[in-house]
N, C-alpha and C positions, 0 to 999 in steps of 0.2 A: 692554672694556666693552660690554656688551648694548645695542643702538641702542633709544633712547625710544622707536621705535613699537613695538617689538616687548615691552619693559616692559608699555606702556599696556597691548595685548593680554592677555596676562597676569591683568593686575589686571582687568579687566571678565568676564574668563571664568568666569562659576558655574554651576555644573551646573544644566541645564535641571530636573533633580529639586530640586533648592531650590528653585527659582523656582516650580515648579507648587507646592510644599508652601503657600509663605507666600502665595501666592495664593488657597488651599484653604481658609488657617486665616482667612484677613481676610475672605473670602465668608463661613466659617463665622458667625464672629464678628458679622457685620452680618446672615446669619439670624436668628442667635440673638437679638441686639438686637430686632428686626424682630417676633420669635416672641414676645418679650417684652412686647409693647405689646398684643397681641392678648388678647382675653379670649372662651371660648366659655363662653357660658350653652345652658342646658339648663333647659326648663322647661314647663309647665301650657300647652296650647293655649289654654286659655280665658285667660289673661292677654294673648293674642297684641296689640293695638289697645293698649293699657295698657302695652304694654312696648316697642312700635314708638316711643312716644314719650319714652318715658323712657329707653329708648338714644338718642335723636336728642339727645335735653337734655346729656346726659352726654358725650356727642360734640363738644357746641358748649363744655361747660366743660375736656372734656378732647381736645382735637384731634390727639391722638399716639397718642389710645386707641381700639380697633375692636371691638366686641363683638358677637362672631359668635351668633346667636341660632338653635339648635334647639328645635322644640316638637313638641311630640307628648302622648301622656298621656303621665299619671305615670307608671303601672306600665310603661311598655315604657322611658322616658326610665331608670327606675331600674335595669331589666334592662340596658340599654348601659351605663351606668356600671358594674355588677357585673362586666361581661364586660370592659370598661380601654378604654372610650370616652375620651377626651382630652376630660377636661370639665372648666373651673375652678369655675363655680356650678351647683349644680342647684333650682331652686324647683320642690316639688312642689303640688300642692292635695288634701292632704290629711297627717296624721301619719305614715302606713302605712308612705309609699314612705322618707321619712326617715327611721323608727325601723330601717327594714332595712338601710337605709344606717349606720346609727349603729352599730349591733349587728356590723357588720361592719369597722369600726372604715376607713370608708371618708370620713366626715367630718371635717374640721379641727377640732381640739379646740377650743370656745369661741365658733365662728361660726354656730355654729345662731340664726337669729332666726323671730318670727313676722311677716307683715307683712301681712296683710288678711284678710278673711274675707268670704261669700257667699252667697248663697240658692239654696234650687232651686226649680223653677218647672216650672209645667206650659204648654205652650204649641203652638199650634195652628194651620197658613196663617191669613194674613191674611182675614176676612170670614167666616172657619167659623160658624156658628152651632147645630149640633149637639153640639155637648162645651160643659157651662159647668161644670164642676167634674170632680176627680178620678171622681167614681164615676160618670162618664159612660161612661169608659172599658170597661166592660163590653157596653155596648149594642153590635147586631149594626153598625150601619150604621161603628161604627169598628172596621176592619181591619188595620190596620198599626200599632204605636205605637214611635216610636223610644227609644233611652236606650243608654247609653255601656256597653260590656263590662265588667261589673262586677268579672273578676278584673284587668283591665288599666289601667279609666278612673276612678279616684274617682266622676266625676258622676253615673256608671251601678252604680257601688256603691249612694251615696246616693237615686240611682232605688229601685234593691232595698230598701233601707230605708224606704222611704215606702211603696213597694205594700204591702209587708208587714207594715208598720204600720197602715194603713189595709185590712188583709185583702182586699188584691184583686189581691194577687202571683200569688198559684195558679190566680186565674180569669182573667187575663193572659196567662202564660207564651208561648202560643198564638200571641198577636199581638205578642208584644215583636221588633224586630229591631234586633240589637245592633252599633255603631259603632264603629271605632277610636279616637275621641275624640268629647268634645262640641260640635266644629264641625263634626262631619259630620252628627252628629243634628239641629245648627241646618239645614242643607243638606238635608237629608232631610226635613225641615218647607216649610221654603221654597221645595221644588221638590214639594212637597204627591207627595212618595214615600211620606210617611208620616200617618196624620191627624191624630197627637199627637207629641210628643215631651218629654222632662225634660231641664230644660236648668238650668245657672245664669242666671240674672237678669240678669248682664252679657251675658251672651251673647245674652238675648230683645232688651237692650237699642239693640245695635246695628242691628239687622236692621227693616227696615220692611214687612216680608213677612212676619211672625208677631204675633201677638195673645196676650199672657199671659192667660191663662183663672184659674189660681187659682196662690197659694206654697202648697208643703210647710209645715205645724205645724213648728216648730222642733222641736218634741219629736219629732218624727216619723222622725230620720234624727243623724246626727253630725254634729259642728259642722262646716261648710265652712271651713276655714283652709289658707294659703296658707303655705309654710314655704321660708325659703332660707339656705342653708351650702356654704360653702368646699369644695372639694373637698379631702383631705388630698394626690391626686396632681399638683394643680394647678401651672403649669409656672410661674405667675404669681401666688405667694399673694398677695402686697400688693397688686396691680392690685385682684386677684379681695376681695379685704375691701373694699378703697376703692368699690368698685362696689358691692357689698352694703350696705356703709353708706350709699350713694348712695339706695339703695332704701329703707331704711329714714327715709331724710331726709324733710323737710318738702314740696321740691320734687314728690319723687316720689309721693308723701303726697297732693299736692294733684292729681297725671295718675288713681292709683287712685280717689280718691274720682270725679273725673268723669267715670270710666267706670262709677261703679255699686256697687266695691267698697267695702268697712267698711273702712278701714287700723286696726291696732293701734298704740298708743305704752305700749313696754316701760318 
């Protein structure tokens, strides 16, 4: 008969390769959980102050969930997603960046909503007194005017719309210098790099270093609307809905309106 200790031996001996496996798979698995709770949004810089807080809200209701916030404009925010950025929501501010998104069958079917809308605004450092309306902007003493790249930034789209509505695109061009988003044109105002700039309304809002001079005519530009949907790639659909419908909530509803924005109820 084989003496007990040398039995026990025996039976505790597993090959050190099982042992790394089910170690691999149990790390994998608490990743994955882990990876699970996370949510990356992607969205509109101009919503940035608006959405710092309505993640923190959503954080204190939901404490097991992390929502990783990238901003940038749209048009570059929609180019990463196209190229398989690891996004679960994308909020554009404007239709453009969405409909190319859609057309590309790059959206979750169903989760498209709309959820606020915005003005654009002409706005100038604080105590300017030389520009009191759009068509100041031609006179020599203003030099520089900022506004957002219009193939890249919605804002700077609807800049182009407005000069151009009010015919004084072409006599512009000259002095437009153009921003990677509409928080740099707010910064290019504020650090008086520039003598004007077109911003949205939330954005003149926050800042105490710029002076709104006049709004774009509605008629003057396309509607500013704010649009967010699921990602179809998303590692997390039901996080990624729950959080969108978050946004579309009353709570959230209540953080847009008191930064400035119009919210829609579908």
């Amino acid at each position: 008969m084989m003496p007990k200790n040398k039995t026990l031996k025996r039976i505790v001996r597993i090959p050190l390769t099982t042992i790394v496996a089910f170690l691999a798979l149990a790390i994998g698995l608490d990743s994955l959980r882990a990876a699970n709770t996370d949510l990356t949004l992607s969205a509109a810089v101009s919503l940035k102050d608006a959405l710092d807080e309505i993640v923190h809200l959503y954080g204190v209701e939901h404490p097991g969930v992390t929502v990783h916030s990238n901003l940038g404009g749209s048009g570059t925010l929609q180019r990463q997603i196209e190229q398989g950025a690891p996004v679960d929501i994308f909020i554009s501010a404007s239709p453009k960046e969405m409909d190319l998104l859609e057309s590309q069958g790059l959206l979750l079917s169903g989760t498209r909503k709309n959820l606020a809308k915005n003005s654009v605004v002409l706005i100038v450092p604080a105590g300017t007194s030389q520009i009191s309306g759009f068509s100041d902007l031609v006179k020599p003493a203003v030099k520089f005017i900022a506004m957002g790249e219009p193939q890249t930034v919605p804002a700077g789209r609807y800049a182009q719309e407005v000069l151009t509505h009010l015919k004084l695109y072409d006599q512009l061009k000259s002095k437009l210098v153009l921003a990677k988003d509409v928080r740099q044109v707010l910064t290019y105002v504020e650090t008086e790099n520039a003598d004007a700039g077109i911003v949205y309304a939330t954005d003149a809002k926050i800042s105490a270093k710029v002076s709104v001079i006049a709004t774009a005519p509605q008629d003057s530009h396309s509607p500013v609307l704010y649009l967010g949907a699921v990602l179809k790639n998303s590692v997390n659909p039901a996080g990624a809905k729950a959080f969108l419908d978050f946004l579309a909530g009353d709570k959230a509803r209540g953080v847009f309106e008191k930064f400035g924005f119009v919210t829609i109820r579908d």
